[in-house]
C-alpha positions in Angstrom: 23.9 52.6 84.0 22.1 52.1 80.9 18.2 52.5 80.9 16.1 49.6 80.1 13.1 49.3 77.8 11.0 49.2 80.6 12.4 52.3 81.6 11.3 54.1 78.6 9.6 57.3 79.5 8.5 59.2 76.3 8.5 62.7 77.5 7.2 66.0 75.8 10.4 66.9 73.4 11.1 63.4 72.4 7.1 63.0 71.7 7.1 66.0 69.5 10.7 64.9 68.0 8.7 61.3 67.2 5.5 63.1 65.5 7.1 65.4 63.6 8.9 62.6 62.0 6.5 60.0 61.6 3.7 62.4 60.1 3.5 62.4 56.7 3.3 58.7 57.2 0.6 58.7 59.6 -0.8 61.2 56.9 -0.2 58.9 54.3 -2.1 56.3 56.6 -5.1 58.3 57.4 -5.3 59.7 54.2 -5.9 55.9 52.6 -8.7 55.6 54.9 -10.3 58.9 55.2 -11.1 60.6 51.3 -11.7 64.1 52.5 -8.5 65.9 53.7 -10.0 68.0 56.1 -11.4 64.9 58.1 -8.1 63.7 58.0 -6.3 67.1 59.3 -9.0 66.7 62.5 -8.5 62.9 63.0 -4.4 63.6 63.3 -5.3 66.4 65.3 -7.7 64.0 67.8 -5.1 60.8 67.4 -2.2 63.9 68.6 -3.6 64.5 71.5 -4.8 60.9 72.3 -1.3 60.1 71.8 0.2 62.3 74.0 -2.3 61.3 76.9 -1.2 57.3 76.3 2.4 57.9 75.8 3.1 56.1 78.3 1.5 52.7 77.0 4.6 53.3 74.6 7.4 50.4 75.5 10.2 52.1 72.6 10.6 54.9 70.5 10.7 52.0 67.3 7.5 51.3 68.6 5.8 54.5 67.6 4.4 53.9 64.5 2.2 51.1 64.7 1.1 51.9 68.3 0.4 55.7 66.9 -1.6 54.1 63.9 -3.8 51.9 65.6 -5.2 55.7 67.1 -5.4 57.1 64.2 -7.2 54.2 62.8 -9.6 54.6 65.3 -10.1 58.5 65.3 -10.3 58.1 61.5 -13.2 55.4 61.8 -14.9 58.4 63.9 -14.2 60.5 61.1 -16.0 58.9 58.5 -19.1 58.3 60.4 -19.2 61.8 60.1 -19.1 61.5 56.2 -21.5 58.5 55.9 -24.6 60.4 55.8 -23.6 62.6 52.8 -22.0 60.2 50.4 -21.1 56.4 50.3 -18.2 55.1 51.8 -16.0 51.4 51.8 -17.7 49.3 54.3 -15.8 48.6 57.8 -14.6 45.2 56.4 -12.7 46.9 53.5 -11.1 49.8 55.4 -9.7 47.6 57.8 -8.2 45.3 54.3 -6.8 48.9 53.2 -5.5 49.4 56.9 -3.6 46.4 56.8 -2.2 46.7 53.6 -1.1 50.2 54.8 0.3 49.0 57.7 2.5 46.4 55.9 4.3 49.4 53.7 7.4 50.7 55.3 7.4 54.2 56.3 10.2 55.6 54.8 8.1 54.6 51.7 4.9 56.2 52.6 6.9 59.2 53.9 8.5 59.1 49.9 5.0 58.8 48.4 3.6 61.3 50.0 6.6 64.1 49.1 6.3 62.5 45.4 2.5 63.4 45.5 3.2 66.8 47.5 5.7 67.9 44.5 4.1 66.9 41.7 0.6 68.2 42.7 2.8 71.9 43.0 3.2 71.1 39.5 0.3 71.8 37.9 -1.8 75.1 37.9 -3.9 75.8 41.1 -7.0 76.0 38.6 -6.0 71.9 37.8 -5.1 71.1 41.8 -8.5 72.7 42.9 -10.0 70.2 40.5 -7.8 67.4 41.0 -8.5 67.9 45.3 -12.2 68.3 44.9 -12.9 65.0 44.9 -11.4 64.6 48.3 -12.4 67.9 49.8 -15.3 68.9 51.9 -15.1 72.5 49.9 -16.1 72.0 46.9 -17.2 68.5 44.4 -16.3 68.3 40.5 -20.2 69.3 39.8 -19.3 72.8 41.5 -16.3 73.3 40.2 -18.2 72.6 36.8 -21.3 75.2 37.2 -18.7 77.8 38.3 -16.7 77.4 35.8 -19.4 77.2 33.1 -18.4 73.6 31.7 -20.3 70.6 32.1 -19.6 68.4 34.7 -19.2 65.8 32.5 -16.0 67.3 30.3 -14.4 68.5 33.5 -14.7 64.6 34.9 -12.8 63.9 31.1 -10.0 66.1 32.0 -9.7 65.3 35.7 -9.3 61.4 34.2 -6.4 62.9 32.5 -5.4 64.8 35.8 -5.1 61.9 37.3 -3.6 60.1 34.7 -0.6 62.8 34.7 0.0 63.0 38.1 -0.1 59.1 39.1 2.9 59.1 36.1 4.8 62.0 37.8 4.0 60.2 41.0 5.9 57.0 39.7 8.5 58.6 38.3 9.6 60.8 41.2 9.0 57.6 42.7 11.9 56.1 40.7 14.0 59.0 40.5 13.5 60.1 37.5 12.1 64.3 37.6 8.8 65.5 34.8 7.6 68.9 34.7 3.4 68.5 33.6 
């Protein structure tokens, strides 16, 4: 006898086997709302165990994704409440535009992005990935980076415009198959 949908029962192997896959999407997703990784390491953390204690508002495995990234959405909202008070942030209104725009991307493409990004950032020296990350991190900002380094701020913001510049190209040609070394 074949089980229904409204059978399904998402139990603790098959929710593992379901998260594992689906994260460096969901990372992908909570990384577009969230601009500090850290925050986004504890919201996929909070939206984990949230999951697992609703799994069984879960109808299908193919339903997964979205019904995982509504949480997350949520638990990264909470997230950048935290990071409101020390810098400025998109208003609600435009995170939820970048949400949906997210949401309409297909996964297997986030899931490529975000290897494309993951390789070509191993790319470049960890002197140029500390900078280029610093941006996004809670450890350190550009202007640190710049006093320890004994630069100014405003000739390590030049090259970190070409940072960027190099590894969005990498980014879109890993993208469409093609391999650069920076």
């Amino acid at each position: 006898m074949e089980k229904q949908e409204s059978d399904f029962e998402l139990t603790e192997p098959g929710f593992l086997t379901l998260l594992v896959k689906h994260e460096p999407a969901l990372r992908a997703y909570a990384r577009s709302l969230v601009p500090d990784w850290d925050l986004v390491d504890e919201a996929l953390q909070e939206a984990s165990v949230t999951m697992w204690q609703k799994r069984s508002q879960l109808e299908t495995a193919d339903g997964f994704v979205p019904w995982a990234r509504v949480i997350l959405r949520f638990k990264c909202l909470r997230q950048l409440e935290k990071l409101r008070s020390r810098r400025p942030l998109l208003s609600h209104e435009m995170l939820e535009r970048v949400a949906e725009r997210i949401e309409r991307r297909p996964v297997d493409e986030l899931n490529e992005c975000g290897q494309a990004l993951h390789a070509c950032l191993n790319q470049f020296s960890a002197e140029h990935r500390e900078l280029l990350l610093a941006p996004h991190s809670s450890t350190y900002t550009v202007v640190d980076l710049a006093e320890r380094r004994e630069k100014s701020p405003n000739a390590l913001y030049k090259l970190l415009g070409r940072l960027r510049e190099q590894l969005a190209d990498c980014v879109r040609l890993s993208m469409a198959g093609e391999v650069r070394q920076t």
